[in-house]
Jmol script that loads the backbone (N, CA, C; Angstrom):
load data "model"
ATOM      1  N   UNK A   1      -8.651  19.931  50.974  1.00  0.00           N
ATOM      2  CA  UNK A   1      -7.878  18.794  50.528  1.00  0.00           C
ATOM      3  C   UNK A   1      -7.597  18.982  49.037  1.00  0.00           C
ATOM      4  N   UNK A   2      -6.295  18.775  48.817  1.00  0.00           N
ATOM      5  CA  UNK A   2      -5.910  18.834  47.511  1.00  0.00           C
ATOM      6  C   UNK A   2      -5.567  17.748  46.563  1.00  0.00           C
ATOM      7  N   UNK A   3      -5.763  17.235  45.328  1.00  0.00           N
ATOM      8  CA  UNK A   3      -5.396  16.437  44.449  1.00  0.00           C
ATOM      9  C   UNK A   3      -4.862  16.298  43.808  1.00  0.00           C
ATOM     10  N   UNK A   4      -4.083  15.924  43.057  1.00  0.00           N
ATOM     11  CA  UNK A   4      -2.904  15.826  41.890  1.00  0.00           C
ATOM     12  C   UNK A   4      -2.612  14.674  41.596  1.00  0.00           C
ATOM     13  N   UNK A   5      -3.894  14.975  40.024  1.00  0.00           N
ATOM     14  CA  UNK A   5      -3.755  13.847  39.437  1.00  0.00           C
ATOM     15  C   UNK A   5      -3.105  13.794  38.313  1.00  0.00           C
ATOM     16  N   UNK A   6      -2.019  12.789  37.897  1.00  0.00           N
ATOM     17  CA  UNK A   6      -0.881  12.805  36.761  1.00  0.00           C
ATOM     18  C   UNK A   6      -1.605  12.346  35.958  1.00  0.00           C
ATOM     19  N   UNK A   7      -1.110  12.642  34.750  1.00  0.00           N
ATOM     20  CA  UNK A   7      -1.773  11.586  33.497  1.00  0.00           C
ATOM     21  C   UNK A   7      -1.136  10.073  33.424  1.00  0.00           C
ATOM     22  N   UNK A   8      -1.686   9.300  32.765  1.00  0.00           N
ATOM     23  CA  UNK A   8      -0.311   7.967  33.131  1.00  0.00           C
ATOM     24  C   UNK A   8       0.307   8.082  31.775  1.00  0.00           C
ATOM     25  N   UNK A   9       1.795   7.404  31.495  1.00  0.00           N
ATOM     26  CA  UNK A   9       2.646   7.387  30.268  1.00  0.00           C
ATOM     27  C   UNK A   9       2.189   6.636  30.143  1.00  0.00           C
ATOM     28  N   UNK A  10       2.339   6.928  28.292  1.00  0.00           N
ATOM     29  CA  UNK A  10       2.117   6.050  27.153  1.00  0.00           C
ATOM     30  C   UNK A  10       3.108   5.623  27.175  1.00  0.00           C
ATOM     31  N   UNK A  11       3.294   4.483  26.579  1.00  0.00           N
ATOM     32  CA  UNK A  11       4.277   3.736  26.026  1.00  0.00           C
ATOM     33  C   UNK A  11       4.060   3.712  24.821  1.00  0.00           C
ATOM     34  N   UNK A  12       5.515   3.575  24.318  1.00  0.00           N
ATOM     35  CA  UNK A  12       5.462   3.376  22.134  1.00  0.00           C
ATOM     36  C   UNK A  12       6.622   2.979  22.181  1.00  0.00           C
ATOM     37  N   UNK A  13       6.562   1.518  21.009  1.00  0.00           N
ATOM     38  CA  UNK A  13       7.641   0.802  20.348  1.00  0.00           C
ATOM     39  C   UNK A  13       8.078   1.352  19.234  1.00  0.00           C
ATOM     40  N   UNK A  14       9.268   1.582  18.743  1.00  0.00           N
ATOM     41  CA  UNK A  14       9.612   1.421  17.555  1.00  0.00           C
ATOM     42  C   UNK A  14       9.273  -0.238  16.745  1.00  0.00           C
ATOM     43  N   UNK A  15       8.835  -0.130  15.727  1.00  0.00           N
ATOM     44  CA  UNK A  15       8.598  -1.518  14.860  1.00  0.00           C
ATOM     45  C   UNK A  15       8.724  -1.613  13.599  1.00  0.00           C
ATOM     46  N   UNK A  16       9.220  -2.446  12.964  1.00  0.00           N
ATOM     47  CA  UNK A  16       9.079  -2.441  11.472  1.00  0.00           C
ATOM     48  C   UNK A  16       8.930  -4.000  11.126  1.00  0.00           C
ATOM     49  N   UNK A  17       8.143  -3.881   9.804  1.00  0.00           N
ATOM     50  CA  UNK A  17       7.443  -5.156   9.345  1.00  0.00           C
ATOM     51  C   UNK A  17       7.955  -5.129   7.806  1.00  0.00           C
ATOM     52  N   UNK A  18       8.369  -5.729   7.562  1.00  0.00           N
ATOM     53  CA  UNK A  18       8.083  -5.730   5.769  1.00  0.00           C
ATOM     54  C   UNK A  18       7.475  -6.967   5.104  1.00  0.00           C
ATOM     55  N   UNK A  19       7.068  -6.773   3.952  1.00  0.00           N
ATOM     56  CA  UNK A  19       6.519  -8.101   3.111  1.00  0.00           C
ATOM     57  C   UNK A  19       6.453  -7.613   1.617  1.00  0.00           C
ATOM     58  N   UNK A  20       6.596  -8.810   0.962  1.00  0.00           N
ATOM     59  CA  UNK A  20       6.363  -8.480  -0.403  1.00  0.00           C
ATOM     60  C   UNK A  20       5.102  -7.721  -0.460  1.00  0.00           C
ATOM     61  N   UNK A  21       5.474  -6.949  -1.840  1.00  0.00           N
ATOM     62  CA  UNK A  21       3.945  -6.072  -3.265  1.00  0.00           C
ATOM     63  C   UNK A  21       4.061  -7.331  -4.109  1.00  0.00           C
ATOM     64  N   UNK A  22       2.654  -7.218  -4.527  1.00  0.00           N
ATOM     65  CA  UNK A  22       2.353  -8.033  -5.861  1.00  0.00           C
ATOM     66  C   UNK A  22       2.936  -7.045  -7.305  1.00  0.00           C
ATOM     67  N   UNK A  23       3.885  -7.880  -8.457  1.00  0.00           N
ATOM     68  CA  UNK A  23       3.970  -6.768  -9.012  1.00  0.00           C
ATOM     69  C   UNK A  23       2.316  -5.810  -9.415  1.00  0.00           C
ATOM     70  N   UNK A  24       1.264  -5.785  -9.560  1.00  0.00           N
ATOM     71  CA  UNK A  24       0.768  -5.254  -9.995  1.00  0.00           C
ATOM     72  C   UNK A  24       0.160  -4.026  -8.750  1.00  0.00           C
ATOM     73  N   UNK A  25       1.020  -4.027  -7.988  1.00  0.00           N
ATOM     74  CA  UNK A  25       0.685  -2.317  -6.687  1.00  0.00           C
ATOM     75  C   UNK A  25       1.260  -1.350  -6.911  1.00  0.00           C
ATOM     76  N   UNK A  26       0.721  -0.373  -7.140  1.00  0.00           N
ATOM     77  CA  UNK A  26       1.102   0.928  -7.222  1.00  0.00           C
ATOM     78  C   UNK A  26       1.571   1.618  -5.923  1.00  0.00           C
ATOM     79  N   UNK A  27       2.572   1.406  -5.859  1.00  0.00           N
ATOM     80  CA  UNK A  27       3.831   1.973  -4.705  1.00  0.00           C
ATOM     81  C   UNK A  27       3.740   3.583  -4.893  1.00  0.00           C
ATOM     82  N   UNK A  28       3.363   4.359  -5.693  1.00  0.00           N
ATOM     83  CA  UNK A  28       2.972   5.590  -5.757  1.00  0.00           C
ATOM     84  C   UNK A  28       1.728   5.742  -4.900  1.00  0.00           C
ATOM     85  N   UNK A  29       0.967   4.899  -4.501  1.00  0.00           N
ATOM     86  CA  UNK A  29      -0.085   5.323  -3.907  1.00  0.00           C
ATOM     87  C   UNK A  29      -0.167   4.281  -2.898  1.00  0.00           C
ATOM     88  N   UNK A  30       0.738   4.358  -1.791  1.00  0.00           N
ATOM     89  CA  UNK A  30       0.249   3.361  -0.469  1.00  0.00           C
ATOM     90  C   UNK A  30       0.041   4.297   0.123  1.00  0.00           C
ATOM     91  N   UNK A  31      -0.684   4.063   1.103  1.00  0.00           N
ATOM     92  CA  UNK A  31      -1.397   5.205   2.092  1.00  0.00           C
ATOM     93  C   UNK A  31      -1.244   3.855   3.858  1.00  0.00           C
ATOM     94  N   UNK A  32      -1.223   4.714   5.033  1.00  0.00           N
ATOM     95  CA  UNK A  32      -1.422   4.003   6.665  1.00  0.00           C
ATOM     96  C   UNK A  32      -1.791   4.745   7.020  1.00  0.00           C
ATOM     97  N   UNK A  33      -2.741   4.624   8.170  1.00  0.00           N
ATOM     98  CA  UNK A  33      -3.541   5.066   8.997  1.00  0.00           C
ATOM     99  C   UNK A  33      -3.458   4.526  10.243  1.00  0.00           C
ATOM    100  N   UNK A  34      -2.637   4.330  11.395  1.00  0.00           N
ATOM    101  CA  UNK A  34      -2.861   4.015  12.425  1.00  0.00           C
ATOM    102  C   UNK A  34      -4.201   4.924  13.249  1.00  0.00           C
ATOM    103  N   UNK A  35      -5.011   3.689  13.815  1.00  0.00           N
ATOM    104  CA  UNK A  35      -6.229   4.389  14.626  1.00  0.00           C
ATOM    105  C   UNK A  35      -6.764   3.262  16.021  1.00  0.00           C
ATOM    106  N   UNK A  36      -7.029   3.780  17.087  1.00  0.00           N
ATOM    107  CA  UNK A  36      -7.370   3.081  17.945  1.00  0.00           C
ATOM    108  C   UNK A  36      -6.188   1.763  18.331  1.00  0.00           C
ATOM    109  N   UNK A  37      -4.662   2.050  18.357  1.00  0.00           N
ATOM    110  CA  UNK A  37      -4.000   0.928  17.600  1.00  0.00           C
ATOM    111  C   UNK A  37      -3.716   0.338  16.697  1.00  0.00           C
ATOM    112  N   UNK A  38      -4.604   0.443  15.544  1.00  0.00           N
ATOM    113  CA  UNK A  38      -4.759  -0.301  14.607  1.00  0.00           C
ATOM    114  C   UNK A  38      -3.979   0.284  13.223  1.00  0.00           C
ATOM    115  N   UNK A  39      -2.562  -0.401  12.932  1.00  0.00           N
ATOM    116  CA  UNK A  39      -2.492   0.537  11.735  1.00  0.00           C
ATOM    117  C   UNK A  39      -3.236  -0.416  10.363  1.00  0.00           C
ATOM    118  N   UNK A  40      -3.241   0.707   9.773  1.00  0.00           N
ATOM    119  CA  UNK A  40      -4.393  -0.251   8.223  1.00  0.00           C
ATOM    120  C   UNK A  40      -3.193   0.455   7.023  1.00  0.00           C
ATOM    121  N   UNK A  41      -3.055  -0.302   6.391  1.00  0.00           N
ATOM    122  CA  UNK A  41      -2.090   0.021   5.686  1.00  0.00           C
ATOM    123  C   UNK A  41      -2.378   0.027   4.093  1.00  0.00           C
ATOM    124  N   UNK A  42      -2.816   0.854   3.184  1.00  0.00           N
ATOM    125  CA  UNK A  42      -3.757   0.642   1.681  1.00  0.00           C
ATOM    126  C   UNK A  42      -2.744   0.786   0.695  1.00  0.00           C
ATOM    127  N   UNK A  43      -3.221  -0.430  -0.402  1.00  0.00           N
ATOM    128  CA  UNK A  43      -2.007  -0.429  -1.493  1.00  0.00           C
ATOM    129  C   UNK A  43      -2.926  -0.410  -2.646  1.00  0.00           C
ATOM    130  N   UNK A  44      -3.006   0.561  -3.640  1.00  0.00           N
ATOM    131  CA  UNK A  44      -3.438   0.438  -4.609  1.00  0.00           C
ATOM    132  C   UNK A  44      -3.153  -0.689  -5.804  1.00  0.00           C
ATOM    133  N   UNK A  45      -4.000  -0.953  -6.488  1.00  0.00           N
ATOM    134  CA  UNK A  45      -3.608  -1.666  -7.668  1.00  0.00           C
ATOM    135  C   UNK A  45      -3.004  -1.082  -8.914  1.00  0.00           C
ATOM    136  N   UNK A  46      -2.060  -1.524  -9.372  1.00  0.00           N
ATOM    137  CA  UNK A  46      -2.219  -0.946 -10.739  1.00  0.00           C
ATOM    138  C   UNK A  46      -3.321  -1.083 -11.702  1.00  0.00           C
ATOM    139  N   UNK A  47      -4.022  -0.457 -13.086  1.00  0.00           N
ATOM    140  CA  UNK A  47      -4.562  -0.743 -13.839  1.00  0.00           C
ATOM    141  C   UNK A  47      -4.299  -2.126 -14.842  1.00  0.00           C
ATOM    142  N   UNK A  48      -5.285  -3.097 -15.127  1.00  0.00           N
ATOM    143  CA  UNK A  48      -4.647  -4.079 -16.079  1.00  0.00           C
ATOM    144  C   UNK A  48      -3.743  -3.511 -17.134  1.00  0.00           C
ATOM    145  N   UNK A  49      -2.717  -4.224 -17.824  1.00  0.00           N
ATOM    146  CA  UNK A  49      -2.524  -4.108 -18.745  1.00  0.00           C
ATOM    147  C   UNK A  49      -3.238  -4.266 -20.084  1.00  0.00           C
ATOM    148  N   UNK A  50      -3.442  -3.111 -20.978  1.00  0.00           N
ATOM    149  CA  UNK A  50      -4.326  -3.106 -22.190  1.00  0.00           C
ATOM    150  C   UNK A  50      -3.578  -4.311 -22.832  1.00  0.00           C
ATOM    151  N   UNK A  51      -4.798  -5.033 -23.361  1.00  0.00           N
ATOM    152  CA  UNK A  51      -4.013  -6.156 -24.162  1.00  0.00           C
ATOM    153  C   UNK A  51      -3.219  -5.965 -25.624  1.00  0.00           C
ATOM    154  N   UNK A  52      -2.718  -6.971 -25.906  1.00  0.00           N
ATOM    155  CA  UNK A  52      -1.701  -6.162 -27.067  1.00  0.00           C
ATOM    156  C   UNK A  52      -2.767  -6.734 -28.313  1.00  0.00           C
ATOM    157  N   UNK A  53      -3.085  -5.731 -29.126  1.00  0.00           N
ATOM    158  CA  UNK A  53      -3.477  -5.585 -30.625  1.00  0.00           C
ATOM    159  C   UNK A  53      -2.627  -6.650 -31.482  1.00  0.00           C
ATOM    160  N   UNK A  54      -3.260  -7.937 -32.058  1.00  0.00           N
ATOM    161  CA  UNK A  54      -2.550  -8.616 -33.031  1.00  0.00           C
ATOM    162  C   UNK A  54      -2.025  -7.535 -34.506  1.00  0.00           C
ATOM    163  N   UNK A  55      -0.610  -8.013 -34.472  1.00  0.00           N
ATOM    164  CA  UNK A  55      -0.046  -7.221 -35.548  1.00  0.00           C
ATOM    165  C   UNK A  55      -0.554  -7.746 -36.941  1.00  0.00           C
ATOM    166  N   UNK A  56      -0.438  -6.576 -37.847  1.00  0.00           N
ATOM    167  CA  UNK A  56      -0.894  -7.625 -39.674  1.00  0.00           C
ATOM    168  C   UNK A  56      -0.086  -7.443 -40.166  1.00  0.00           C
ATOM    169  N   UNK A  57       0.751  -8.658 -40.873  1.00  0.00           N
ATOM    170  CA  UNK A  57       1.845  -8.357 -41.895  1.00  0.00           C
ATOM    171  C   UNK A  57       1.672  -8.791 -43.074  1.00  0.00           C
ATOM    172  N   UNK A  58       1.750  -8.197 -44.152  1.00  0.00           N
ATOM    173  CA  UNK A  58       0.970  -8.217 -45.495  1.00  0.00           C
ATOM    174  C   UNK A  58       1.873  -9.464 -46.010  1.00  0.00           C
ATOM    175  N   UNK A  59       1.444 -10.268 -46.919  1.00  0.00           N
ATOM    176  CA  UNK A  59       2.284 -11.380 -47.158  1.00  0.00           C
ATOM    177  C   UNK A  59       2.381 -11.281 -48.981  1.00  0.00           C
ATOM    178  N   UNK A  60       3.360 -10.915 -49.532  1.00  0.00           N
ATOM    179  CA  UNK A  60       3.145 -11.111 -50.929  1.00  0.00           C
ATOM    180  C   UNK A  60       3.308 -12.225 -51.592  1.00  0.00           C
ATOM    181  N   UNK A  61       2.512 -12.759 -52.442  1.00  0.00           N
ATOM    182  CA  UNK A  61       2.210 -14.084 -53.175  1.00  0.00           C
ATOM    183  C   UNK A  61       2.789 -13.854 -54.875  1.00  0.00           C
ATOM    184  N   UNK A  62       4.331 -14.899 -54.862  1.00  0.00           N
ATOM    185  CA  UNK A  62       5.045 -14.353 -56.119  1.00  0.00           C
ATOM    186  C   UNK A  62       4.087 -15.717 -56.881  1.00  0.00           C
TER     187      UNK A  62
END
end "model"
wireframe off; spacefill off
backbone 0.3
color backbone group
């Protein structure tokens, strides 16, 4: 007796999602990982901004 067993089809959607970045994400570094279904999708932060140094302006006294 013989058997023949098929694999069963996958199915796959095309999909797309969008949503806002906070400005402070570094779009140079998003990374996805779909796994088990699951896509995970990583957005880096940017670094704070260094704060700005108060300027000195010399004041002359006539």
């Amino acid at each position: 007796m013989e058997r023949r067993m098929e694999e069963p089809r996958r199915r796959w959607w095309r999909f797309m999602r969008k949503f806002p970045l906070p400005e402070n994400a570094n779009t140079d570094k998003i990374s996805a990982v779909c796994q088990d279904g699951v896509l995970t999708v990583t957005v880096e932060k940017l670094p704070p901004p260094e704060p700005k140094k108060p300027k000195t302006i010399q004041v002359q006294v006539a």
